[in-house]
mmCIF entry with sequence, helices, sheets and N, C-alpha, C, O atoms, coordinates in Angstrom:
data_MODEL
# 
_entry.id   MODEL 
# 
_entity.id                         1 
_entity.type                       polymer 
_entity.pdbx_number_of_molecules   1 
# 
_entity_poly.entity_id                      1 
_entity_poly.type                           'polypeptide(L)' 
_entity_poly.nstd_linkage                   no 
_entity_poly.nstd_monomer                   no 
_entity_poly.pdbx_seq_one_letter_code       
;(UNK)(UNK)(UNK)(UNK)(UNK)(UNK)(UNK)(UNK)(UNK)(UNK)(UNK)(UNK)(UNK)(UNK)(UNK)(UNK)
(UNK)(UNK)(UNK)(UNK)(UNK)(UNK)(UNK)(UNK)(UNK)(UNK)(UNK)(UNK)(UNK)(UNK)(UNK)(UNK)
(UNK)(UNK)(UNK)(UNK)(UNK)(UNK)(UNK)(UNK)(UNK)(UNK)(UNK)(UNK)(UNK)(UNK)(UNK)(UNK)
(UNK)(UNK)(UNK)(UNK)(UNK)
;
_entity_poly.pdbx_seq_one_letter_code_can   XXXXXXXXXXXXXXXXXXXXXXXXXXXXXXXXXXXXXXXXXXXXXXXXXXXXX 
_entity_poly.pdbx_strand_id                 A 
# 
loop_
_entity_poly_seq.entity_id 
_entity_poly_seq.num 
_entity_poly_seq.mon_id 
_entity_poly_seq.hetero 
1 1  UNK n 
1 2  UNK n 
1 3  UNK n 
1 4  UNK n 
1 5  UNK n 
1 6  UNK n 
1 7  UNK n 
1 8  UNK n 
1 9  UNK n 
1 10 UNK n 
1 11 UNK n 
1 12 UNK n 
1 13 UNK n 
1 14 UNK n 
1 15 UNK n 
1 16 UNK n 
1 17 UNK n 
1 18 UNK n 
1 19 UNK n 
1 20 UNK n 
1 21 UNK n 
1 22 UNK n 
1 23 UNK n 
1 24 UNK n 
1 25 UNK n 
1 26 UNK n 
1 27 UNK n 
1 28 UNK n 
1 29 UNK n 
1 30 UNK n 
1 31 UNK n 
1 32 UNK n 
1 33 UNK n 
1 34 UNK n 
1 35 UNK n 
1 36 UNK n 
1 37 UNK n 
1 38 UNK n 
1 39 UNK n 
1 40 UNK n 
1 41 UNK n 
1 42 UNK n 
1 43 UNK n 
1 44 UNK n 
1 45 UNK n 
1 46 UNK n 
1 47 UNK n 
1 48 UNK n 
1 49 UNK n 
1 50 UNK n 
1 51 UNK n 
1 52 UNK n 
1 53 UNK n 
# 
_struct_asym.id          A 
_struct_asym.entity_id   1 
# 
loop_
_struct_sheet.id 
_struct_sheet.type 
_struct_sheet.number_strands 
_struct_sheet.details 
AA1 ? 2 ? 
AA2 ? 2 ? 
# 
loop_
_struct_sheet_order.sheet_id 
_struct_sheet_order.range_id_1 
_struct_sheet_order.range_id_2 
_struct_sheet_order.offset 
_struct_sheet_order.sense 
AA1 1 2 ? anti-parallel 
AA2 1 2 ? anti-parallel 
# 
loop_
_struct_sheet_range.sheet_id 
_struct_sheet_range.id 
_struct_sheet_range.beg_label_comp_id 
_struct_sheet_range.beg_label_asym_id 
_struct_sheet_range.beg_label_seq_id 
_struct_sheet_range.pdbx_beg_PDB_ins_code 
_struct_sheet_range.end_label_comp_id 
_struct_sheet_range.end_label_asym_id 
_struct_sheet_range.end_label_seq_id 
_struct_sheet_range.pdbx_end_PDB_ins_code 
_struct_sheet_range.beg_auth_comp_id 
_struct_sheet_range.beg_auth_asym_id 
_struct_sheet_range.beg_auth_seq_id 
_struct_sheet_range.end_auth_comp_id 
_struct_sheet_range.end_auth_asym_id 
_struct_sheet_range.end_auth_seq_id 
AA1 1 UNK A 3  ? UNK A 7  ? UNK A 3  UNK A 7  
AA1 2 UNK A 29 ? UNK A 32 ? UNK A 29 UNK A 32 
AA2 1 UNK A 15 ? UNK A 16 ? UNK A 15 UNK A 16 
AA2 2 UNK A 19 ? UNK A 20 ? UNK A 19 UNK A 20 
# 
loop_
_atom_site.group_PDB 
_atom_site.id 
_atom_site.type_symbol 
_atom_site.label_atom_id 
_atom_site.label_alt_id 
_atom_site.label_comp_id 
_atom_site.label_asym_id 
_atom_site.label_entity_id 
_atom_site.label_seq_id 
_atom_site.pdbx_PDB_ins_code 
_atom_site.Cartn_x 
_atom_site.Cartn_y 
_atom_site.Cartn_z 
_atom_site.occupancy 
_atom_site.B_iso_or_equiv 
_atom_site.pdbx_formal_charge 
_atom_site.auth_seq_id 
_atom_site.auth_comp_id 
_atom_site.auth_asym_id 
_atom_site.auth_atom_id 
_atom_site.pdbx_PDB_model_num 
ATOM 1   N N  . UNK A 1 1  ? -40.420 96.854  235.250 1.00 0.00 ? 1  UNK A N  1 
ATOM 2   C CA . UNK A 1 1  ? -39.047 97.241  235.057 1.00 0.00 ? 1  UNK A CA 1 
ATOM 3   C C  . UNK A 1 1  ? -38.894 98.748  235.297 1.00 0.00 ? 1  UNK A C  1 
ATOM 4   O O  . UNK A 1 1  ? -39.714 99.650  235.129 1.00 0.00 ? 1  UNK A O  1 
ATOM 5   N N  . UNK A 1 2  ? -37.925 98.774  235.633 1.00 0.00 ? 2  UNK A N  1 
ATOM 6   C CA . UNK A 1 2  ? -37.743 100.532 235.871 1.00 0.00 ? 2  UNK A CA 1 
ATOM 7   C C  . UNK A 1 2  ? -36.855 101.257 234.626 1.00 0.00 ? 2  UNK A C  1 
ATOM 8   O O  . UNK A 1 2  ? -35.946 100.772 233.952 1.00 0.00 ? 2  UNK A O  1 
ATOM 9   N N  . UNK A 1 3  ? -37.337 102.320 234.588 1.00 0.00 ? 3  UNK A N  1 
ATOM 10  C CA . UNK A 1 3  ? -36.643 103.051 233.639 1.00 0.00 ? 3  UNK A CA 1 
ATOM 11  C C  . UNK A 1 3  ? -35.685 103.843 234.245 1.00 0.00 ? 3  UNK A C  1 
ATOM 12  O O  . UNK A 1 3  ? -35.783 104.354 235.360 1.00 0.00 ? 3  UNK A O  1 
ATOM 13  N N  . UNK A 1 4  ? -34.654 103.938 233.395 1.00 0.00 ? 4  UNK A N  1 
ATOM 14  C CA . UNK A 1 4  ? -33.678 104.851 233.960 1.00 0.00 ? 4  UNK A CA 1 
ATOM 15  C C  . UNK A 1 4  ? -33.054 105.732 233.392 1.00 0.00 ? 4  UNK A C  1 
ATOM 16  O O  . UNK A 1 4  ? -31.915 106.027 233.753 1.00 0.00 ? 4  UNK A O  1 
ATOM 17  N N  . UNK A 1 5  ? -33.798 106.458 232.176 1.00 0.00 ? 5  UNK A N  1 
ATOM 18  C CA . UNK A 1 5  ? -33.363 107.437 231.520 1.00 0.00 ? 5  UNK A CA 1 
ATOM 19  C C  . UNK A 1 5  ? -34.669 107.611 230.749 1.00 0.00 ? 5  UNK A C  1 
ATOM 20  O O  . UNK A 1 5  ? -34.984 106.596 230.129 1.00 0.00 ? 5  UNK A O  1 
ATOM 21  N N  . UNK A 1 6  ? -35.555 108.702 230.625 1.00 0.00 ? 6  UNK A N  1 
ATOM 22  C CA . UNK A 1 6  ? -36.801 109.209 230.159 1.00 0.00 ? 6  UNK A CA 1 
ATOM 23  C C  . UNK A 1 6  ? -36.455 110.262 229.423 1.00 0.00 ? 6  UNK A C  1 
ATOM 24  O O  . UNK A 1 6  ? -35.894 111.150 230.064 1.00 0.00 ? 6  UNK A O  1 
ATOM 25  N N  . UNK A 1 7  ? -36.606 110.452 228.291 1.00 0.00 ? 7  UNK A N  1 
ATOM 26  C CA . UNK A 1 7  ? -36.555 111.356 227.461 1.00 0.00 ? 7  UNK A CA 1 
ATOM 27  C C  . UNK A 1 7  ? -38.344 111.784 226.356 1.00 0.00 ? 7  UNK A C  1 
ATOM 28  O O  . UNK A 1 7  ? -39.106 111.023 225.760 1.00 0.00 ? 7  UNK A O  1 
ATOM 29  N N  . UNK A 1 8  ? -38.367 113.390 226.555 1.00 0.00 ? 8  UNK A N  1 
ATOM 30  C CA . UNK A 1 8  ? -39.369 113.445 226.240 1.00 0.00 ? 8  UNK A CA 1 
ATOM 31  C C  . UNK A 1 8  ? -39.623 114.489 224.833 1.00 0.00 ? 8  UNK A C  1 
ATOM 32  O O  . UNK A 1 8  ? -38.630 115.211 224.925 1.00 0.00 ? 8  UNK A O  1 
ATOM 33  N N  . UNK A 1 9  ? -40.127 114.807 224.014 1.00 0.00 ? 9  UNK A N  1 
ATOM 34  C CA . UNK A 1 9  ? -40.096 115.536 222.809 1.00 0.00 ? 9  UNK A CA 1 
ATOM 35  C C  . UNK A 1 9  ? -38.786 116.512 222.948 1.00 0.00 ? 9  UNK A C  1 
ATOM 36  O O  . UNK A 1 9  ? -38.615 117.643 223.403 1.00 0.00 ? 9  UNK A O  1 
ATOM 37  N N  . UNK A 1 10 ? -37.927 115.510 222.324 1.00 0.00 ? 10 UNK A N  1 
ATOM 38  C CA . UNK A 1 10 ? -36.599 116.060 221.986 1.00 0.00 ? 10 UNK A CA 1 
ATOM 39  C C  . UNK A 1 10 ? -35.990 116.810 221.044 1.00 0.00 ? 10 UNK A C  1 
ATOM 40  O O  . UNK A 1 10 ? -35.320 115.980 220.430 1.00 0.00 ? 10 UNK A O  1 
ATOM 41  N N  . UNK A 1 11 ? -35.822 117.773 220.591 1.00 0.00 ? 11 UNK A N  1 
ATOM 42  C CA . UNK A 1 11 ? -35.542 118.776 219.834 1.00 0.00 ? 11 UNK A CA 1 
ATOM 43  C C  . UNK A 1 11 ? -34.150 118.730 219.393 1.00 0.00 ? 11 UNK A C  1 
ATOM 44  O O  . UNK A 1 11 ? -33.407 118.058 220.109 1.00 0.00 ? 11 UNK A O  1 
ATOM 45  N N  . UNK A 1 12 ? -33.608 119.321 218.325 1.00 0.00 ? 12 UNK A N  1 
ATOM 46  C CA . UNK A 1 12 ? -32.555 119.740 217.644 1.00 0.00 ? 12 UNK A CA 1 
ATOM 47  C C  . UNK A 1 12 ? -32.624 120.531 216.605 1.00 0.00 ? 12 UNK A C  1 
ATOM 48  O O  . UNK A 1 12 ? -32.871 119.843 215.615 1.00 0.00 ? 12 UNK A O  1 
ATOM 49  N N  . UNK A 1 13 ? -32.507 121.858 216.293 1.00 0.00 ? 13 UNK A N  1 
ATOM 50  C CA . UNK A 1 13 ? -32.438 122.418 214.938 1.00 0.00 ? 13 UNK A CA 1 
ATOM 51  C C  . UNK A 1 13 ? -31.069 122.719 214.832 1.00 0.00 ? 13 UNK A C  1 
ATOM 52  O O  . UNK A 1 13 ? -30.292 122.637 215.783 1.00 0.00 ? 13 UNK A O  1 
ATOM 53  N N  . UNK A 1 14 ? -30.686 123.143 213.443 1.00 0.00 ? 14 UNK A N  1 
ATOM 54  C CA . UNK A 1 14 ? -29.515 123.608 213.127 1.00 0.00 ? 14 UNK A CA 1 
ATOM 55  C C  . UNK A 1 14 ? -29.771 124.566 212.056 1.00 0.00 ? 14 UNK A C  1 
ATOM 56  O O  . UNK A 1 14 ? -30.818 124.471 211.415 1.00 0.00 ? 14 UNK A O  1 
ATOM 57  N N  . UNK A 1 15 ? -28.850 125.554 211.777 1.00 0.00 ? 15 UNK A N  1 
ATOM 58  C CA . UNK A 1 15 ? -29.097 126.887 211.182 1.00 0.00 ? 15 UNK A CA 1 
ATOM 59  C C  . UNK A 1 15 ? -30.667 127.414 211.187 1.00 0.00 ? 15 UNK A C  1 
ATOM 60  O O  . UNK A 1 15 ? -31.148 127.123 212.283 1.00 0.00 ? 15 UNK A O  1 
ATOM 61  N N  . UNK A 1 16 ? -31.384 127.914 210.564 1.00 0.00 ? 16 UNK A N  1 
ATOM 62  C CA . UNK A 1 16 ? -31.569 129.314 210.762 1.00 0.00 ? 16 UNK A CA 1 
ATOM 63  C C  . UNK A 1 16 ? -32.929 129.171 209.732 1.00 0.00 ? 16 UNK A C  1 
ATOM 64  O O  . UNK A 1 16 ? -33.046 128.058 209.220 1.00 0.00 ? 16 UNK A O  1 
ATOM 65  N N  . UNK A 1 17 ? -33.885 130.105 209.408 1.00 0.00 ? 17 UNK A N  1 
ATOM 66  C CA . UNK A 1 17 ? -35.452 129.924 208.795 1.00 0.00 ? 17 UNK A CA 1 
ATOM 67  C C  . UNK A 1 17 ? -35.155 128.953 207.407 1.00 0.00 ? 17 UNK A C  1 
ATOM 68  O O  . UNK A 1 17 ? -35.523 127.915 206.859 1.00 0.00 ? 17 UNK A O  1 
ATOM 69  N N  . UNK A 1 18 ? -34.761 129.427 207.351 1.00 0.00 ? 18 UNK A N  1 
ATOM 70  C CA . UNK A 1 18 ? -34.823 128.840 205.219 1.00 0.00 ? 18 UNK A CA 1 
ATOM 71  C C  . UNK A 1 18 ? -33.588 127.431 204.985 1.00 0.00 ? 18 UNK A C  1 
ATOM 72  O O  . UNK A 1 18 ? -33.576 126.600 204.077 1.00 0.00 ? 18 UNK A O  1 
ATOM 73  N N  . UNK A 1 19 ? -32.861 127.537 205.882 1.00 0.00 ? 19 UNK A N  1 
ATOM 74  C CA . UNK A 1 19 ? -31.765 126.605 205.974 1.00 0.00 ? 19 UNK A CA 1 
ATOM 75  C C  . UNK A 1 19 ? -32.296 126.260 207.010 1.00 0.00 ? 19 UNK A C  1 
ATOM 76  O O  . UNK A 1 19 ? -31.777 127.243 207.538 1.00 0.00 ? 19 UNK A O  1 
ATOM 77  N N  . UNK A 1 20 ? -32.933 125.723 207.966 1.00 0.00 ? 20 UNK A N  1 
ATOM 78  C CA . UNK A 1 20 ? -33.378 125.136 209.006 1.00 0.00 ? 20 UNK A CA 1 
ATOM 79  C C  . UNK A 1 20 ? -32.977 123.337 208.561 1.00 0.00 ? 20 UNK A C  1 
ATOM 80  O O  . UNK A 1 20 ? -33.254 122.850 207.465 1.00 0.00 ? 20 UNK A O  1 
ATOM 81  N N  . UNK A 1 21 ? -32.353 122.658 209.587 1.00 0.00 ? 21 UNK A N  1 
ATOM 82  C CA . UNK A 1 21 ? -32.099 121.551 209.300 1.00 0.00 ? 21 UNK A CA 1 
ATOM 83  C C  . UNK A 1 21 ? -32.454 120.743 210.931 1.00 0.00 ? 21 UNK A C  1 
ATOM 84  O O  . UNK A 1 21 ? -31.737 120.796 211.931 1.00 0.00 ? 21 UNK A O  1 
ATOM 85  N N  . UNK A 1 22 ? -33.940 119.932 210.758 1.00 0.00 ? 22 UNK A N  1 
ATOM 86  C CA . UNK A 1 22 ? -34.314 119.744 211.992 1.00 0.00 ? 22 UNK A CA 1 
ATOM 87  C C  . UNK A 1 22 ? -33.711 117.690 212.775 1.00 0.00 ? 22 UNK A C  1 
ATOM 88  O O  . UNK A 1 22 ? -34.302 116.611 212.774 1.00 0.00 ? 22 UNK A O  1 
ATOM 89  N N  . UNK A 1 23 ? -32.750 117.998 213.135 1.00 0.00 ? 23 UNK A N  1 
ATOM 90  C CA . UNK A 1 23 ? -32.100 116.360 213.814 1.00 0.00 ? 23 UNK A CA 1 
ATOM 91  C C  . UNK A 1 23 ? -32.745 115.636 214.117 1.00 0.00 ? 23 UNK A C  1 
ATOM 92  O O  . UNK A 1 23 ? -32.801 114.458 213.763 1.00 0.00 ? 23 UNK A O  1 
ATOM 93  N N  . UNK A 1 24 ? -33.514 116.332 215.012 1.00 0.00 ? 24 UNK A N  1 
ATOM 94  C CA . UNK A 1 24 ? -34.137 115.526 215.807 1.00 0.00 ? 24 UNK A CA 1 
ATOM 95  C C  . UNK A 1 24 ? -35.601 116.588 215.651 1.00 0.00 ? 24 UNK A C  1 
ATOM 96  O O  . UNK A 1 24 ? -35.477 117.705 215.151 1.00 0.00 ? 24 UNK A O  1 
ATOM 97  N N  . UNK A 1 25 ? -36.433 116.276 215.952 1.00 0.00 ? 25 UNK A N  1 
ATOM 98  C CA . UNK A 1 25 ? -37.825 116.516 216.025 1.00 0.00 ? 25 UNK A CA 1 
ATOM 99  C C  . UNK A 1 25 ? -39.407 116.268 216.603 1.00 0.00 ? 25 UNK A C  1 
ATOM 100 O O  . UNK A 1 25 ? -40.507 116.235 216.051 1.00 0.00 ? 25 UNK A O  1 
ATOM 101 N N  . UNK A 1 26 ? -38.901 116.101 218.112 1.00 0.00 ? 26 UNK A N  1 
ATOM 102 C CA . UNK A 1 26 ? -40.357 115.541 219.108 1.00 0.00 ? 26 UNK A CA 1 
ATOM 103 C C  . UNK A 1 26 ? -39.646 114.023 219.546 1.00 0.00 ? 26 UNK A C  1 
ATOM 104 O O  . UNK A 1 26 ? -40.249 113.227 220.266 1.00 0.00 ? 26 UNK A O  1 
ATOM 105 N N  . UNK A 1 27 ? -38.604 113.821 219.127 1.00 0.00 ? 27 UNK A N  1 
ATOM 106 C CA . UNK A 1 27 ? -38.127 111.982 219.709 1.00 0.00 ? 27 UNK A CA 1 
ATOM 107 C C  . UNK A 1 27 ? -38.525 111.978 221.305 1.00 0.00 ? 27 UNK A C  1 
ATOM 108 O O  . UNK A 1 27 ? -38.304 112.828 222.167 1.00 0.00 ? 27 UNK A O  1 
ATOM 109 N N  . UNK A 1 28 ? -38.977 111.119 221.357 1.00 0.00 ? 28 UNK A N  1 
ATOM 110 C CA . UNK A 1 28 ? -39.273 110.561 222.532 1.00 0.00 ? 28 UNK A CA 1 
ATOM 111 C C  . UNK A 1 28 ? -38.843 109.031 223.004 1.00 0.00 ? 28 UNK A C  1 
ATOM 112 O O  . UNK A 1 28 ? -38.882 108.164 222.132 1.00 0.00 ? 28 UNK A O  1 
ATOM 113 N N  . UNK A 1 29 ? -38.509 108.727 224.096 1.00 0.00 ? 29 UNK A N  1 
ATOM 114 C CA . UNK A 1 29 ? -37.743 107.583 224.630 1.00 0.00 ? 29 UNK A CA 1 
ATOM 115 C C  . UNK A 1 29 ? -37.790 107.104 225.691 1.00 0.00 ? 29 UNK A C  1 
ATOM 116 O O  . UNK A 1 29 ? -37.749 107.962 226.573 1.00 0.00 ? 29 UNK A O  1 
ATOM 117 N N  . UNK A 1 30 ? -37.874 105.875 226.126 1.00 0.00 ? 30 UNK A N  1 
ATOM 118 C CA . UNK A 1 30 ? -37.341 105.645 227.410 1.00 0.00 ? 30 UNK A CA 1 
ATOM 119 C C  . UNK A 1 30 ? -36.252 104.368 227.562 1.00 0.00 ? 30 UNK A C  1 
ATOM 120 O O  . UNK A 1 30 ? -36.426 103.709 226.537 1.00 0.00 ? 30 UNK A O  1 
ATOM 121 N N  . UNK A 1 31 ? -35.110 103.658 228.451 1.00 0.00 ? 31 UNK A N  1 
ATOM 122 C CA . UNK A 1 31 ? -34.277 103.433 227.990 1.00 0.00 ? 31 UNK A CA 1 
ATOM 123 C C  . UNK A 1 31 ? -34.427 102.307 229.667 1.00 0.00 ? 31 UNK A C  1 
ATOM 124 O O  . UNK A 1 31 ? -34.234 102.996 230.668 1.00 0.00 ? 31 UNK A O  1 
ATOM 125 N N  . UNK A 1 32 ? -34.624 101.309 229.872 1.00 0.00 ? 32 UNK A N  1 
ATOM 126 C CA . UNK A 1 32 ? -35.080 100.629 231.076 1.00 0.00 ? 32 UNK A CA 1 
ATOM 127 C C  . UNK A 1 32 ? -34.091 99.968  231.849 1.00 0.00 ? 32 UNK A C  1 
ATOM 128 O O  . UNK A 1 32 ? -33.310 99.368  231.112 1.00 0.00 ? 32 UNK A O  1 
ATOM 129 N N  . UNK A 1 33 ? -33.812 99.842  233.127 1.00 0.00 ? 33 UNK A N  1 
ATOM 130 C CA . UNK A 1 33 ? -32.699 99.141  233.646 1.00 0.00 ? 33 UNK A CA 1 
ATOM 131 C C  . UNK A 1 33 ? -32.311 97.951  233.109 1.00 0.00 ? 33 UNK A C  1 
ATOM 132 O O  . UNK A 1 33 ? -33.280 97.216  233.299 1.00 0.00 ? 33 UNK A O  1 
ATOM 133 N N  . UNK A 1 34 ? -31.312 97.218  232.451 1.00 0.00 ? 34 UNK A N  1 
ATOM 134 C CA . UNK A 1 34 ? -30.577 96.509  231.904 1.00 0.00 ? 34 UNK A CA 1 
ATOM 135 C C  . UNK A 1 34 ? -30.830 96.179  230.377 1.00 0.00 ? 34 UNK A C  1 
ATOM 136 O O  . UNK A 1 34 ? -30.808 95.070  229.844 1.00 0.00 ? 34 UNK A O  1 
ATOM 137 N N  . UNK A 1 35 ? -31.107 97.567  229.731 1.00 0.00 ? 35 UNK A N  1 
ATOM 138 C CA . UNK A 1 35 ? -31.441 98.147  228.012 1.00 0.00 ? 35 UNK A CA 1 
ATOM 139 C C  . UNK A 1 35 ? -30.404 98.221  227.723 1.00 0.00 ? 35 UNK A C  1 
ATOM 140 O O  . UNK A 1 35 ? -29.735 98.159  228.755 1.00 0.00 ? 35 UNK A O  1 
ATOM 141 N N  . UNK A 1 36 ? -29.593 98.360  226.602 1.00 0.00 ? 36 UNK A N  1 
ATOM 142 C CA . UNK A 1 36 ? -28.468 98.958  226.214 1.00 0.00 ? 36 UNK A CA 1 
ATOM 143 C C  . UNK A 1 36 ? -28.823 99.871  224.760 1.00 0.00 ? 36 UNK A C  1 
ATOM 144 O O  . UNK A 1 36 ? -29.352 99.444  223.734 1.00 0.00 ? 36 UNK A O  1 
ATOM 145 N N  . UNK A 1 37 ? -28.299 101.374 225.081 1.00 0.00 ? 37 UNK A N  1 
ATOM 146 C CA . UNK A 1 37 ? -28.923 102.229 224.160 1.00 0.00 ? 37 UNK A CA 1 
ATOM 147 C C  . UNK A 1 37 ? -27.443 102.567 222.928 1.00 0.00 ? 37 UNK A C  1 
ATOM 148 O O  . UNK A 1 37 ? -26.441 103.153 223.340 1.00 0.00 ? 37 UNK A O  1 
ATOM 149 N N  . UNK A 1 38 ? -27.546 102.146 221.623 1.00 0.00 ? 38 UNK A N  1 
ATOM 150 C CA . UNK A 1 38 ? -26.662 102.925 220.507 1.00 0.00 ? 38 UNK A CA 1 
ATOM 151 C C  . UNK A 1 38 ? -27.274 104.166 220.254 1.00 0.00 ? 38 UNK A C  1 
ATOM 152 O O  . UNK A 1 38 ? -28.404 104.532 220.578 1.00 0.00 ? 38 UNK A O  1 
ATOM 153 N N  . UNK A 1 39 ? -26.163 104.935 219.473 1.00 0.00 ? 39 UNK A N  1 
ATOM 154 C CA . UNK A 1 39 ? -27.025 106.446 218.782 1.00 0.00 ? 39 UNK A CA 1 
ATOM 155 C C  . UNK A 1 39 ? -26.139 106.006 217.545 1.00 0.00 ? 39 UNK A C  1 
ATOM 156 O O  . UNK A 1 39 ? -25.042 105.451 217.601 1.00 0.00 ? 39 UNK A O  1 
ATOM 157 N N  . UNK A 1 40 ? -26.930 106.414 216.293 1.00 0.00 ? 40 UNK A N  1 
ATOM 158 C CA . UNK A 1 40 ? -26.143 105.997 215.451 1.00 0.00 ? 40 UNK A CA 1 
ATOM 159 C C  . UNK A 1 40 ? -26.405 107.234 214.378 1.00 0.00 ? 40 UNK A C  1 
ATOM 160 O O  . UNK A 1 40 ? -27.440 107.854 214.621 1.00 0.00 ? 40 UNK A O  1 
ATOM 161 N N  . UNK A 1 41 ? -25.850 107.576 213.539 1.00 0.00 ? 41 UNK A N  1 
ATOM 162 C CA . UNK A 1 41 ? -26.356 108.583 212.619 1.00 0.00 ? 41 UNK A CA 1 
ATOM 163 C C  . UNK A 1 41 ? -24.968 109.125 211.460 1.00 0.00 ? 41 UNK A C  1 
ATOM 164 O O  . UNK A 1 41 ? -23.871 109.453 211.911 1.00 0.00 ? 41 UNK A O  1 
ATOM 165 N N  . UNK A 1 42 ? -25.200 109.130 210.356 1.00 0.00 ? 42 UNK A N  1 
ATOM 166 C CA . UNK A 1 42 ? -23.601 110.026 209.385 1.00 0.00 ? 42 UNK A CA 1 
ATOM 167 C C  . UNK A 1 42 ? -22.759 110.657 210.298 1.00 0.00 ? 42 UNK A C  1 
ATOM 168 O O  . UNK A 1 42 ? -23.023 111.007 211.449 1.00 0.00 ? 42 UNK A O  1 
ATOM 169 N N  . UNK A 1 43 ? -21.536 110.786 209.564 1.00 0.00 ? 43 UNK A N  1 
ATOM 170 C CA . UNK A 1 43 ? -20.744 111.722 210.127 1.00 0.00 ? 43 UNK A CA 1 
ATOM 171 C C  . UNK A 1 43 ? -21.284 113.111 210.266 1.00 0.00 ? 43 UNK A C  1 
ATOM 172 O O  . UNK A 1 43 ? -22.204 113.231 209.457 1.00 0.00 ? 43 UNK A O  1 
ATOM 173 N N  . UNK A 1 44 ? -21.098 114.241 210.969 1.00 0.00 ? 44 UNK A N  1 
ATOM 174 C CA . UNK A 1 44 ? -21.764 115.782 210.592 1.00 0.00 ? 44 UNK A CA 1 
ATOM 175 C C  . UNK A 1 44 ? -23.173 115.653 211.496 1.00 0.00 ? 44 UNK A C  1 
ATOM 176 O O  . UNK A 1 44 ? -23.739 116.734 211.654 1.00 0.00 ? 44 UNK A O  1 
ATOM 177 N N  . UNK A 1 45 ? -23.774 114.578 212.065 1.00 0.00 ? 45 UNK A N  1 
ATOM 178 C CA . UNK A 1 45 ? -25.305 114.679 212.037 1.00 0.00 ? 45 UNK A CA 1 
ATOM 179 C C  . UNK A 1 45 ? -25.612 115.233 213.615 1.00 0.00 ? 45 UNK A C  1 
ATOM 180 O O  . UNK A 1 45 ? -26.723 115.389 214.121 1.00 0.00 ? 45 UNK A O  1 
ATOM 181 N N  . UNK A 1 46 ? -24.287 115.480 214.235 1.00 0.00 ? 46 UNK A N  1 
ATOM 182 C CA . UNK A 1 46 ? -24.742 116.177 215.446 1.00 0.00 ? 46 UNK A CA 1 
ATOM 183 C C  . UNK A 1 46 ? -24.650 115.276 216.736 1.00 0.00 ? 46 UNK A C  1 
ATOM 184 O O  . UNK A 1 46 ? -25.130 115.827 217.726 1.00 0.00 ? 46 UNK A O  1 
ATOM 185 N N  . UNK A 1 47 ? -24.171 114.088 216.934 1.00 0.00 ? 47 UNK A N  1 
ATOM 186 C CA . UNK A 1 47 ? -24.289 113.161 217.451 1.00 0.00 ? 47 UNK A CA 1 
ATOM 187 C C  . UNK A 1 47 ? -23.571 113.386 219.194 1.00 0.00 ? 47 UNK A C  1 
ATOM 188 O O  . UNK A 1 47 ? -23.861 112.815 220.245 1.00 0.00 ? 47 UNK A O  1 
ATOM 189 N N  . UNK A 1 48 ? -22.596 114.422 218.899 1.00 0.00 ? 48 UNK A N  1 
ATOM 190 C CA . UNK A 1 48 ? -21.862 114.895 219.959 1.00 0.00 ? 48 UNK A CA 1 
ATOM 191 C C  . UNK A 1 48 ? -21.822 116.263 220.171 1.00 0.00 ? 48 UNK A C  1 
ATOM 192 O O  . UNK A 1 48 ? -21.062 116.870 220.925 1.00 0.00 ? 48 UNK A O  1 
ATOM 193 N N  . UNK A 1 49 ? -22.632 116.676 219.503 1.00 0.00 ? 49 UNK A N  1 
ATOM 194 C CA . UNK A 1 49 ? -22.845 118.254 219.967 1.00 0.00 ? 49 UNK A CA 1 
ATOM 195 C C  . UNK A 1 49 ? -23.528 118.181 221.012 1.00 0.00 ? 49 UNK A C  1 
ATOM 196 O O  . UNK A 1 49 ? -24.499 117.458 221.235 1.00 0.00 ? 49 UNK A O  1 
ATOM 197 N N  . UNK A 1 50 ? -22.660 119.489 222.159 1.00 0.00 ? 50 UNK A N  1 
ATOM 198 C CA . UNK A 1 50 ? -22.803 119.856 223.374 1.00 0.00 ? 50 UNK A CA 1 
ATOM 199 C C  . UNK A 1 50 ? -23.106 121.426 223.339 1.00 0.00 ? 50 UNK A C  1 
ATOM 200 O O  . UNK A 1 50 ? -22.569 122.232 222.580 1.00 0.00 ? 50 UNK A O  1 
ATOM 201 N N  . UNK A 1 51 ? -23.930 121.658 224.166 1.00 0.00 ? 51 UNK A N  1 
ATOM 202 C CA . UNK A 1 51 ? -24.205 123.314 224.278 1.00 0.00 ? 51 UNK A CA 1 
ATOM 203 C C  . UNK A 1 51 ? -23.823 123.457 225.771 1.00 0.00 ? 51 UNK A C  1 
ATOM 204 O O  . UNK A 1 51 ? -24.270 122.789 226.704 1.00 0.00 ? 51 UNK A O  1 
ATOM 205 N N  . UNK A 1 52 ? -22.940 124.423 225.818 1.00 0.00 ? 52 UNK A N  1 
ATOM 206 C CA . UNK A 1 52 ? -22.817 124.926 227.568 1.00 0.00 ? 52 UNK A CA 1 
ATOM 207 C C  . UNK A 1 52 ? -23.274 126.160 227.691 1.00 0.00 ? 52 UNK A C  1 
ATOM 208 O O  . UNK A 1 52 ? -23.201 127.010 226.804 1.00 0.00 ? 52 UNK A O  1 
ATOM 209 N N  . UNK A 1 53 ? -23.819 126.333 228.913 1.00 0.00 ? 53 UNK A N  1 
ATOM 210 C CA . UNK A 1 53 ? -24.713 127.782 229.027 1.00 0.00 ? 53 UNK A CA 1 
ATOM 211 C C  . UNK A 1 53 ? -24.043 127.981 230.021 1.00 0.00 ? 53 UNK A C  1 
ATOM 212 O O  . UNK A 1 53 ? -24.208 129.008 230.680 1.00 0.00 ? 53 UNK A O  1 
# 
């Protein structure tokens, strides 16, 4: 089967040394042609945060 979305030690922190709040932490994934992927998580947990550079 082929994969069609590879994800590899995936990261997320939020705030800062002592308040450090880590989302995500090394997730790793792969997601295969005809998979169907949910994200599920609380309200607040970051689920749609976007960073533009």
């Amino acid at each position: 089967m082929e994969a069609i979305l590879k994800v590899q030690s995936l990261k997320k922190y939020y705030g800062k040394e002592a308040n450090l709040t880590k989302a995500l932490d090394g997730i790793t994934f792969q997601v295969m042609k005809g998979e169907f992927l949910g994200i599920m998580g609380s309200s607040g947990s970051g689920k749609t945060t976007q960073r533009i550079r």
